[in-house]
C-alpha positions as CSV (number, residue, x, y, z in Angstrom):
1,X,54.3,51.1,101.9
2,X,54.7,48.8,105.0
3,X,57.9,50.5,106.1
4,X,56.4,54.5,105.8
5,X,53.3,52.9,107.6
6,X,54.5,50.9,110.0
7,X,57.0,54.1,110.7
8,X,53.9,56.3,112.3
9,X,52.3,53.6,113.8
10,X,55.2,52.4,116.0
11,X,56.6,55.8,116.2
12,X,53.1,57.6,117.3
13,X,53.0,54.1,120.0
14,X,56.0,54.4,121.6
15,X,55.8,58.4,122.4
16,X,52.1,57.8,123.6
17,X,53.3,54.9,125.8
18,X,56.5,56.1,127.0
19,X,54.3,59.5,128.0
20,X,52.0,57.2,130.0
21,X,55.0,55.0,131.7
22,X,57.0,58.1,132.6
23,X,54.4,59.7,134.6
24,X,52.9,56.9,136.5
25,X,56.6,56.4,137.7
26,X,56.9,60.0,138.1
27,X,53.7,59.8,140.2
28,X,55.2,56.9,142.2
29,X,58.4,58.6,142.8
30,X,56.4,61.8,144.3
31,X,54.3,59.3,146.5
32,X,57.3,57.8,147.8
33,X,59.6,61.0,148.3
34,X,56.3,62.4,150.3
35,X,56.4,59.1,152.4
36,X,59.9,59.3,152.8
37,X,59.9,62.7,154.7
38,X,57.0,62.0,156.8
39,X,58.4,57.6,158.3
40,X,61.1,56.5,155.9
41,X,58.0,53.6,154.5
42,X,59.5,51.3,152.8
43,X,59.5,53.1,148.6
44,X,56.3,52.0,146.0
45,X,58.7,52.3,143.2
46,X,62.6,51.7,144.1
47,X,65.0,52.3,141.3
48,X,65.4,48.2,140.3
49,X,61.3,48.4,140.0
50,X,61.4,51.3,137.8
51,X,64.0,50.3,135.8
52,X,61.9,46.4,135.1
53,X,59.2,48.2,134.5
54,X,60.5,50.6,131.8
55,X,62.4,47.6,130.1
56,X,58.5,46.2,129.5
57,X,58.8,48.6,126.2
58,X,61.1,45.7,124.9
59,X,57.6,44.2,123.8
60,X,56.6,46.9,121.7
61,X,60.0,47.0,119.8
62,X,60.3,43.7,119.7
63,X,57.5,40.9,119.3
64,X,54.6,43.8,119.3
65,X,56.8,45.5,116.4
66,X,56.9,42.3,114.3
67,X,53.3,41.5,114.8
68,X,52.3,45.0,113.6
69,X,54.6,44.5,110.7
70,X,52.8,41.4,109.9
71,X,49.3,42.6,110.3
72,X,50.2,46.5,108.1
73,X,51.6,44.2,105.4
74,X,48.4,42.0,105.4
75,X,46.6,44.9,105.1
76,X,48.8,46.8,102.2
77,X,48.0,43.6,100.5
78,X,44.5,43.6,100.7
79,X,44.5,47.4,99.2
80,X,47.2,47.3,96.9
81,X,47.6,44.0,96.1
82,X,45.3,44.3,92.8
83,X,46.6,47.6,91.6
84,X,49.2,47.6,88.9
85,X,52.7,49.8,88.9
86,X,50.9,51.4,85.6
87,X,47.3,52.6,87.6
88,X,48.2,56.1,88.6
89,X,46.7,57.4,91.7
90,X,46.2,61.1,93.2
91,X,47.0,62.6,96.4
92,X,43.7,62.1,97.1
93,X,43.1,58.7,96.3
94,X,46.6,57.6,97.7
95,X,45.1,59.3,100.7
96,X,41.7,57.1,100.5
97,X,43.7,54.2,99.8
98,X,45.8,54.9,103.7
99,X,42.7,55.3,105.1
100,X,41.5,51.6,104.0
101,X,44.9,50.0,105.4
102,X,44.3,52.1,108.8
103,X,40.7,50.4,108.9
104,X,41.9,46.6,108.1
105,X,45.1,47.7,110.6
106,X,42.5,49.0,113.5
107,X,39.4,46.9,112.7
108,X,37.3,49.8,112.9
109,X,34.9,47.1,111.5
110,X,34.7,44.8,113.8
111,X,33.2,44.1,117.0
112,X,35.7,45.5,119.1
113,X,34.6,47.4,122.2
114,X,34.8,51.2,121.3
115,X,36.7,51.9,124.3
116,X,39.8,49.2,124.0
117,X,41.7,50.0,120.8
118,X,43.2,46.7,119.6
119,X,46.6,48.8,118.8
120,X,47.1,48.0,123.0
121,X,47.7,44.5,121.9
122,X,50.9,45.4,120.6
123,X,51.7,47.8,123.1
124,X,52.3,45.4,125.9
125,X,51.4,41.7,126.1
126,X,47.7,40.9,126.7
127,X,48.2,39.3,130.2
128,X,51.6,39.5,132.8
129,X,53.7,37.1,131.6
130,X,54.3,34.1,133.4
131,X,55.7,35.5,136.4
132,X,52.0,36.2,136.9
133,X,51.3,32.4,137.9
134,X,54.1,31.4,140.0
135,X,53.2,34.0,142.3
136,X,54.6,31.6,145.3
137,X,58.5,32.4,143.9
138,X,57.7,36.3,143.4
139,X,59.9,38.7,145.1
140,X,58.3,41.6,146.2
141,X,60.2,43.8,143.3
142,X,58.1,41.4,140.6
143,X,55.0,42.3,142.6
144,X,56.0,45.7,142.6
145,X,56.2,45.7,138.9
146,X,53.4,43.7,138.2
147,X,51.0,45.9,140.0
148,X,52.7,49.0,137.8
149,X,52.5,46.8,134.5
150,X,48.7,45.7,135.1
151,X,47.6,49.8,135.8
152,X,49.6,50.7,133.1
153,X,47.5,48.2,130.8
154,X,44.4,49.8,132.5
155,X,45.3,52.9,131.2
156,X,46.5,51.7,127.8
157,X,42.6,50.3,127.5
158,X,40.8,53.6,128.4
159,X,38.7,55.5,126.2
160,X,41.0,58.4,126.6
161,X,44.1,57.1,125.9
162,X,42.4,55.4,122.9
163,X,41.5,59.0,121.8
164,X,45.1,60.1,121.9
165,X,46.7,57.6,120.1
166,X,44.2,58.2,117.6
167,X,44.6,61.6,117.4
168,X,48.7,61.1,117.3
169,X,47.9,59.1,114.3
170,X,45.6,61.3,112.6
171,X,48.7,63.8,112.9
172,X,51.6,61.3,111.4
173,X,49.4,60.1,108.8
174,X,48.5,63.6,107.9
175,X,52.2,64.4,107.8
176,X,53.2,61.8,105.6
177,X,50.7,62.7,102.9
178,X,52.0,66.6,103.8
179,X,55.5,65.5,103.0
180,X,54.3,63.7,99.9
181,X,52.6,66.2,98.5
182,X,55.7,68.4,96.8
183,X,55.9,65.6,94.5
184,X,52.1,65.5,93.3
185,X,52.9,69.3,92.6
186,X,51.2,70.4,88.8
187,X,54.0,71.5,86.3
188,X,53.7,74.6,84.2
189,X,52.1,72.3,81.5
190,X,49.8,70.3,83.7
191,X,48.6,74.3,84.8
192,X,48.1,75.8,81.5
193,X,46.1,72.4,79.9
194,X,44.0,72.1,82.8
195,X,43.5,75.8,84.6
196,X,42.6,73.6,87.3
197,X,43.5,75.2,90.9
198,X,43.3,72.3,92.8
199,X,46.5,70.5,92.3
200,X,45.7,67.1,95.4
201,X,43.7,65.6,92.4
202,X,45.1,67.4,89.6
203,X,48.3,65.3,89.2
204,X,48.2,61.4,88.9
205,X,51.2,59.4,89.1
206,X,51.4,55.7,88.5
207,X,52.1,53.7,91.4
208,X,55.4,52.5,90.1
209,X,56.6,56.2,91.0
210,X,55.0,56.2,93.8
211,X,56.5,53.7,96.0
212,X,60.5,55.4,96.3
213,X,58.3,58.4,97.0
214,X,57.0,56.3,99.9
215,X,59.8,54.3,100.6
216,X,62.0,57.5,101.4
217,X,59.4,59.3,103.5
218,X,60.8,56.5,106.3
219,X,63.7,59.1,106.9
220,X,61.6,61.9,108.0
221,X,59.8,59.7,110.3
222,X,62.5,57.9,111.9
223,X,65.8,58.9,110.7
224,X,66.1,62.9,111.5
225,X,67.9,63.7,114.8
226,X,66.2,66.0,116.5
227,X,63.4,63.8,115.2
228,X,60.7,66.9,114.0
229,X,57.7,64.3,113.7
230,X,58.5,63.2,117.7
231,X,58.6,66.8,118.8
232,X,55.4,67.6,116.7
233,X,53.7,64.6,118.8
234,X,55.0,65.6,121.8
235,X,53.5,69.2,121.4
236,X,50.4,68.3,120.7
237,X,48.2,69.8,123.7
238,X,45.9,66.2,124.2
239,X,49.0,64.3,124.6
240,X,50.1,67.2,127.1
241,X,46.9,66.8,128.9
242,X,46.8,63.2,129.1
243,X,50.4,62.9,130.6
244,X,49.0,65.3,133.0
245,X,46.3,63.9,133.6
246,X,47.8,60.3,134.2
247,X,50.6,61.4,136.5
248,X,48.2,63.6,138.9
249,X,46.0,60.1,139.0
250,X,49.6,58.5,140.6
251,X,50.5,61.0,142.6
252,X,47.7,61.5,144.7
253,X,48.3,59.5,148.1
254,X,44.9,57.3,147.6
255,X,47.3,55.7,145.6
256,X,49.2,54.0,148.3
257,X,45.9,53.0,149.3
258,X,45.3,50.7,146.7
Protein backbone atom coordinates (compact mmCIF):
# COMPACT_ATOMS: atom_id res chain seq x y z
CA UNK A 1 0.00 0.00 0.00
CA UNK A 2 2.89 2.46 0.79
CA UNK A 3 4.61 1.88 -2.53
CA UNK A 4 1.09 2.44 -4.92
CA UNK A 5 0.58 5.52 -2.48
CA UNK A 6 3.60 6.96 -2.10
CA UNK A 7 3.76 6.40 -6.17
CA UNK A 8 0.99 9.33 -6.80
CA UNK A 9 2.07 11.32 -4.18
CA UNK A 10 5.70 11.84 -5.38
CA UNK A 11 4.77 11.43 -8.88
CA UNK A 12 1.69 14.20 -8.80
CA UNK A 13 4.80 16.41 -6.64
CA UNK A 14 7.41 16.37 -8.86
CA UNK A 15 5.27 17.24 -12.21
CA UNK A 16 3.51 20.14 -10.13
CA UNK A 17 6.97 21.38 -8.97
CA UNK A 18 9.04 20.85 -11.95
CA UNK A 19 5.87 22.89 -13.86
CA UNK A 20 6.48 25.74 -11.27
CA UNK A 21 10.56 25.64 -11.51
CA UNK A 22 10.45 25.55 -15.38
CA UNK A 23 8.60 28.62 -15.81
CA UNK A 24 9.90 30.88 -13.27
CA UNK A 25 13.29 30.08 -15.14
CA UNK A 26 11.57 30.49 -18.29
CA UNK A 27 10.34 33.85 -16.99
CA UNK A 28 13.90 34.76 -15.96
CA UNK A 29 15.44 33.75 -19.21
CA UNK A 30 12.77 36.11 -21.14
CA UNK A 31 13.68 38.98 -18.67
CA UNK A 32 17.15 38.56 -19.35
CA UNK A 33 17.09 38.03 -23.25
CA UNK A 34 14.76 41.46 -23.24
CA UNK A 35 17.63 43.06 -21.16
CA UNK A 36 20.15 41.71 -23.27
CA UNK A 37 18.96 43.41 -26.50
CA UNK A 38 18.19 46.76 -25.02
CA UNK A 39 22.42 47.18 -22.59
CA UNK A 40 23.96 43.70 -22.43
CA UNK A 41 22.87 43.93 -18.16
CA UNK A 42 24.58 41.67 -16.55
CA UNK A 43 21.80 38.05 -16.88
CA UNK A 44 19.11 37.34 -13.67
CA UNK A 45 19.47 33.70 -14.34
CA UNK A 46 22.84 32.61 -16.17
CA UNK A 47 23.02 28.97 -17.20
CA UNK A 48 25.32 27.83 -13.78
CA UNK A 49 22.29 29.58 -11.72
CA UNK A 50 19.72 27.71 -13.58
CA UNK A 51 21.26 24.70 -13.50
CA UNK A 52 21.83 25.01 -9.08
CA UNK A 53 18.64 25.81 -9.00
CA UNK A 54 16.97 22.96 -10.84
CA UNK A 55 19.36 20.47 -8.96
CA UNK A 56 17.20 21.76 -5.70
CA UNK A 57 14.68 18.80 -6.85
CA UNK A 58 17.46 16.47 -5.38
CA UNK A 59 15.44 17.21 -2.02
CA UNK A 60 12.23 15.97 -3.16
CA UNK A 61 13.76 12.63 -4.51
CA UNK A 62 15.88 12.27 -1.98
CA UNK A 63 15.41 13.26 1.86
CA UNK A 64 11.68 14.75 1.02
CA UNK A 65 11.03 11.24 -0.64
CA UNK A 66 12.05 9.25 2.42
CA UNK A 67 10.27 11.43 4.85
CA UNK A 68 7.05 10.98 2.82
CA UNK A 69 7.71 7.30 2.82
CA UNK A 70 7.96 7.35 6.51
CA UNK A 71 5.00 9.54 7.19
CA UNK A 72 2.36 7.29 4.17
CA UNK A 73 3.63 4.12 6.04
CA UNK A 74 2.67 5.63 9.52
CA UNK A 75 -0.43 6.43 8.18
CA UNK A 76 -1.19 2.86 6.23
CA UNK A 77 -0.56 1.62 9.76
CA UNK A 78 -2.93 3.52 11.56
CA UNK A 79 -5.78 2.33 8.77
CA UNK A 80 -4.84 -1.01 8.10
CA UNK A 81 -2.92 -1.96 10.80
CA UNK A 82 -6.06 -3.72 12.68
CA UNK A 83 -7.62 -5.33 9.59
CA UNK A 84 -6.89 -8.94 9.04
CA UNK A 85 -5.76 -10.62 5.36
CA UNK A 86 -9.33 -12.49 5.88
CA UNK A 87 -11.68 -9.02 6.24
CA UNK A 88 -12.67 -8.42 2.69
CA UNK A 89 -13.24 -4.96 1.64
CA UNK A 90 -15.14 -3.34 -1.53
CA UNK A 91 -14.13 -0.90 -4.05
CA UNK A 92 -15.80 1.36 -2.05
CA UNK A 93 -14.59 0.86 1.24
CA UNK A 94 -10.97 0.34 -0.13
CA UNK A 95 -11.73 3.69 -1.53
CA UNK A 96 -12.91 5.13 2.10
CA UNK A 97 -10.08 3.51 3.57
CA UNK A 98 -7.39 5.79 0.90
CA UNK A 99 -9.21 8.55 1.80
CA UNK A 100 -8.34 8.14 5.70
CA UNK A 101 -4.45 7.65 4.82
CA UNK A 102 -4.74 10.93 2.55
CA UNK A 103 -6.13 12.76 5.77
CA UNK A 104 -3.45 11.37 8.39
CA UNK A 105 -0.83 12.03 5.18
CA UNK A 106 -2.21 15.84 4.69
CA UNK A 107 -3.47 16.57 8.31
CA UNK A 108 -6.55 17.86 6.98
CA UNK A 109 -7.19 17.75 10.78
CA UNK A 110 -5.05 19.80 12.17
CA UNK A 111 -4.37 23.27 12.58
CA UNK A 112 -2.52 23.88 9.61
CA UNK A 113 -3.14 27.27 7.79
CA UNK A 114 -5.68 26.46 4.87
CA UNK A 115 -3.42 28.14 2.50
CA UNK A 116 0.11 26.30 3.13
CA UNK A 117 -0.33 22.58 2.40
CA UNK A 118 2.21 20.67 4.59
CA UNK A 119 2.93 18.37 1.35
CA UNK A 120 5.49 21.77 0.61
CA UNK A 121 7.50 20.50 3.38
CA UNK A 122 8.69 17.75 1.33
CA UNK A 123 8.88 19.64 -1.73
CA UNK A 124 11.88 21.73 -0.77
CA UNK A 125 13.53 22.15 2.57
CA UNK A 126 11.67 24.49 5.03
CA UNK A 127 14.38 27.24 5.18
CA UNK A 128 17.68 27.85 2.51
CA UNK A 129 20.07 25.75 3.63
CA UNK A 130 22.98 26.86 5.28
CA UNK A 131 24.36 28.83 2.64
CA UNK A 132 21.64 31.16 3.87
CA UNK A 133 23.78 32.24 6.99
CA UNK A 134 27.14 32.69 5.79
CA UNK A 135 26.02 35.16 3.52
CA UNK A 136 29.60 37.05 3.90
CA UNK A 137 31.25 33.89 1.67
CA UNK A 138 28.20 33.99 -0.98
CA UNK A 139 29.05 34.41 -4.54
CA UNK A 140 26.68 36.31 -6.32
CA UNK A 141 25.53 32.89 -8.27
CA UNK A 142 24.31 31.52 -4.55
CA UNK A 143 22.48 34.71 -4.23
CA UNK A 144 21.14 34.36 -7.44
CA UNK A 145 19.83 31.08 -6.55
CA UNK A 146 18.73 31.78 -3.34
CA UNK A 147 16.50 34.57 -4.26
CA UNK A 148 14.98 31.94 -7.11
CA UNK A 149 14.75 29.11 -4.36
CA UNK A 150 13.01 31.47 -1.67
CA UNK A 151 10.10 32.75 -4.55
CA UNK A 152 9.85 29.43 -5.62
CA UNK A 153 8.91 28.39 -1.93
CA UNK A 154 6.52 31.47 -2.02
CA UNK A 155 4.85 29.94 -4.68
CA UNK A 156 4.93 26.35 -3.44
CA UNK A 157 2.93 27.99 -0.13
CA UNK A 158 0.11 29.70 -2.13
CA UNK A 159 -3.37 28.87 -1.92
CA UNK A 160 -3.29 28.17 -5.61
CA UNK A 161 -0.66 26.01 -6.01
CA UNK A 162 -2.13 24.21 -2.86
CA UNK A 163 -5.31 23.77 -5.06
CA UNK A 164 -3.44 22.15 -7.91
CA UNK A 165 -1.55 19.68 -6.16
CA UNK A 166 -4.74 18.86 -4.73
CA UNK A 167 -6.49 18.52 -7.58
CA UNK A 168 -3.43 16.44 -9.34
CA UNK A 169 -3.98 14.12 -6.45
CA UNK A 170 -7.63 13.85 -6.55
CA UNK A 171 -6.81 12.64 -10.34
CA UNK A 172 -3.94 9.90 -9.43
CA UNK A 173 -5.81 8.67 -6.65
CA UNK A 174 -8.88 8.43 -8.69
CA UNK A 175 -6.81 6.49 -11.22
CA UNK A 176 -5.47 4.06 -9.09
CA UNK A 177 -8.92 2.95 -7.72
CA UNK A 178 -9.90 3.19 -11.86
CA UNK A 179 -7.17 0.72 -12.59
CA UNK A 180 -8.24 -1.44 -9.62
CA UNK A 181 -11.47 -1.74 -10.41
CA UNK A 182 -11.27 -4.63 -13.34
CA UNK A 183 -10.43 -6.89 -10.55
CA UNK A 184 -13.57 -6.05 -8.24
CA UNK A 185 -15.57 -6.93 -11.52
CA UNK A 186 -18.93 -9.27 -10.50
CA UNK A 187 -18.66 -12.84 -12.16
CA UNK A 188 -21.56 -14.41 -13.94
CA UNK A 189 -22.46 -16.05 -10.54
CA UNK A 190 -21.95 -13.05 -8.29
CA UNK A 191 -24.69 -11.45 -11.18
CA UNK A 192 -27.21 -13.98 -11.26
CA UNK A 193 -27.33 -14.46 -7.03
CA UNK A 194 -27.39 -10.97 -6.49
CA UNK A 195 -29.16 -9.04 -9.72
CA UNK A 196 -27.39 -6.35 -8.23
CA UNK A 197 -26.22 -3.54 -10.87
CA UNK A 198 -23.86 -1.87 -8.92
CA UNK A 199 -20.74 -3.95 -9.04
CA UNK A 200 -18.12 -0.98 -6.70
CA UNK A 201 -19.82 -2.67 -3.65
CA UNK A 202 -21.08 -5.71 -5.06
CA UNK A 203 -17.76 -7.70 -5.00
CA UNK A 204 -15.70 -7.98 -1.70
CA UNK A 205 -12.33 -9.37 -1.72
CA UNK A 206 -10.22 -10.13 1.39
CA UNK A 207 -7.39 -8.04 1.87
CA UNK A 208 -4.97 -10.76 1.46
CA UNK A 209 -5.90 -10.46 -2.42
CA UNK A 210 -5.88 -7.23 -2.32
CA UNK A 211 -2.42 -6.16 -1.64
CA UNK A 212 -0.56 -7.78 -5.21
CA UNK A 213 -3.59 -6.08 -6.70
CA UNK A 214 -2.02 -2.93 -5.07
CA UNK A 215 1.39 -3.78 -5.06
CA UNK A 216 1.40 -4.05 -9.02
CA UNK A 217 -0.62 -0.96 -9.75
CA UNK A 218 3.10 0.74 -8.94
CA UNK A 219 3.96 -0.14 -12.70
CA UNK A 220 1.21 1.97 -14.20
CA UNK A 221 2.20 4.80 -12.09
CA UNK A 222 5.82 4.80 -12.48
CA UNK A 223 7.12 2.18 -14.70
CA UNK A 224 5.23 2.83 -18.30
CA UNK A 225 7.42 4.87 -20.81
CA UNK A 226 5.59 7.24 -22.17
CA UNK A 227 4.41 7.43 -18.58
CA UNK A 228 0.22 7.83 -19.40
CA UNK A 229 -0.49 8.91 -15.61
CA UNK A 230 2.35 11.98 -16.21
CA UNK A 231 0.78 12.97 -19.55
CA UNK A 232 -2.79 12.84 -17.87
CA UNK A 233 -1.33 15.37 -15.13
CA UNK A 234 0.19 17.30 -17.49
CA UNK A 235 -3.08 17.81 -19.49
CA UNK A 236 -5.01 18.76 -16.95
CA UNK A 237 -6.24 22.48 -17.80
CA UNK A 238 -5.53 23.95 -13.84
CA UNK A 239 -2.05 22.71 -14.05
CA UNK A 240 -1.95 24.39 -17.61
CA UNK A 241 -3.17 27.58 -16.17
CA UNK A 242 -1.10 27.67 -13.17
CA UNK A 243 2.25 27.19 -15.23
CA UNK A 244 0.88 30.04 -17.12
CA UNK A 245 0.01 31.86 -14.68
CA UNK A 246 3.42 31.50 -12.77
CA UNK A 247 5.75 32.20 -15.74
CA UNK A 248 3.77 35.51 -16.88
CA UNK A 249 4.26 36.63 -12.95
CA UNK A 250 8.37 36.15 -13.90
CA UNK A 251 8.39 37.52 -16.95
CA UNK A 252 6.98 40.76 -16.52
CA UNK A 253 10.00 43.36 -16.12
CA UNK A 254 8.78 44.56 -12.40
CA UNK A 255 10.53 41.54 -11.85
CA UNK A 256 13.92 42.91 -12.20
CA UNK A 257 12.64 45.44 -9.94
CA UNK A 258 12.58 43.36 -7.03
Amino acid sequence: FTRSIVAVYSTCMLVVLLRVQLNIIGGYIYLDNAALCKNGTTPLAPPEVQQQYLSSIQHLLGDGLTELITIVKQAVYKVFGSISLKHTLSLLELEEKLKDIREVVEHRESDQIASNSPLCHYLMPDEENPLATQACGLTERDIATIKLLNETRDMLESPDFSTVLSTCLNRGFSRLLDNMAEFFRPTEQDLSQNGSVNSLSSVSLPLAKIIPIINGQIHSVCSETPSHFVQDLLMMEQVKDFAANVYEAFSTPQQLEK
